[in-house]
N, C-alpha and C positions, 0 to 999 in steps of 0.2 A: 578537543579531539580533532586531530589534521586528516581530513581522509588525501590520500593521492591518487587521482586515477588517474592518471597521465605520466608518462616518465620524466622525472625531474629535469634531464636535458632539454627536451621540446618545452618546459616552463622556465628555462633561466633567461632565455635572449629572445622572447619577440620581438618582431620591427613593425611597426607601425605602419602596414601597407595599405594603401585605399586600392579605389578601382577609379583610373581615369578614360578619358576618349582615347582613340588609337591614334593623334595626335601626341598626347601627353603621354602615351603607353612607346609611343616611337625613339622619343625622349627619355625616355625611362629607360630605355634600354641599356643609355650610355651612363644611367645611375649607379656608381660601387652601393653598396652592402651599408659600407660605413657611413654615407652621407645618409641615410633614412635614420630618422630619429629610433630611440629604443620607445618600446611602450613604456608606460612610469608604472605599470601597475604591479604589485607583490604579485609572485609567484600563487600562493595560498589563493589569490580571489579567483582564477582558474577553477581550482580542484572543486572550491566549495561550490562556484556556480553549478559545475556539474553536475555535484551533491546533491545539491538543493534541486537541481531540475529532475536526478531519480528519482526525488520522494515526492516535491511536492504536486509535479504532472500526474502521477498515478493515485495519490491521495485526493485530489481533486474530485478528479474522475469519478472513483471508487464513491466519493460524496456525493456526488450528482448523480449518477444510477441507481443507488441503492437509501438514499437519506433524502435529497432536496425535496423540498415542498413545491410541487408544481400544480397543484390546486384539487382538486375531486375527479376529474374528466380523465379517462381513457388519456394514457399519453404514450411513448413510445419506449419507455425505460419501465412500464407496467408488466410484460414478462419476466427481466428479470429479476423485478421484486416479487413476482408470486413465484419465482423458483429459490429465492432466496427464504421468504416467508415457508414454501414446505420444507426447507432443508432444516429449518429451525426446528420447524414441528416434530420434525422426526424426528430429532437430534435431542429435544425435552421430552417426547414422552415415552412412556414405554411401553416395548410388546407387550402382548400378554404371555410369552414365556418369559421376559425378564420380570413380569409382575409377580408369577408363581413363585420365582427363585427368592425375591425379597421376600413375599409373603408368606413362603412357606416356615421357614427356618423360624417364624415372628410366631405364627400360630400355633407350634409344637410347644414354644414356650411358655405360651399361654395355658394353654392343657397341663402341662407337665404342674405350673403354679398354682392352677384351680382359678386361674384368674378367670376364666371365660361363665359367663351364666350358667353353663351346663352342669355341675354341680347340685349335689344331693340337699346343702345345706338352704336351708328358709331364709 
């Protein structure tokens, strides 16, 4: 899969510029276009480097505030694991109005079957 995130003109001709003294930048001045070498590199290692720096900078991250093992002690990525740890909480358990609603619908079935103790028979 090719991502582009760059327009394909700005990736077909780069030129290999450095950064010299303002001696050499003086001289440069009277440098054409065409006497600076081309880069050798494909097109495609552009786009992907990009790629690779949207995902794997904020993947990183996201691993080291919320996952790396930094030992038992108070550290400074400890808030937002414990906002992260109640989002969970919340997010697994239930109200007790959403416990009524499963529960309820369960217990009527139960009665209607005879399933529940409460029956006459020994």
């Amino acid at each position: 899969m090719l991502i582009r995130l760059l327009p394909a003109h700005s990736l077909l001709r780069r030129h290999a510029v450095k950064h010299f003294s303002q001696k050499v930048t003086q001289k440069a001045d009277k440098v054409r276009w065409e006497d600076v070498p081309l880069d050798p590199r494909p097109p495609w290692v552009y786009s992907t480097s990009a790629g690779l720096r949207l995902v794997l900078i904020p993947s990183i991250l996201f691993y080291a505030v919320f996952f790396a093992d930094f030992g038992d002690r108070e550290h400074v990525f400890m808030p937002p694991r414990r906002w992260l740890q109640k989002q969970w909480e919340t997010f697994i358990t239930m109200t007790p109005e959403e416990r009524k609603l499963v529960e309820g619908p369960m217990n009527s079935q139960a009665h209607r079957k005879g399933d529940v103790g409460t029956s006459s028979e020994p």
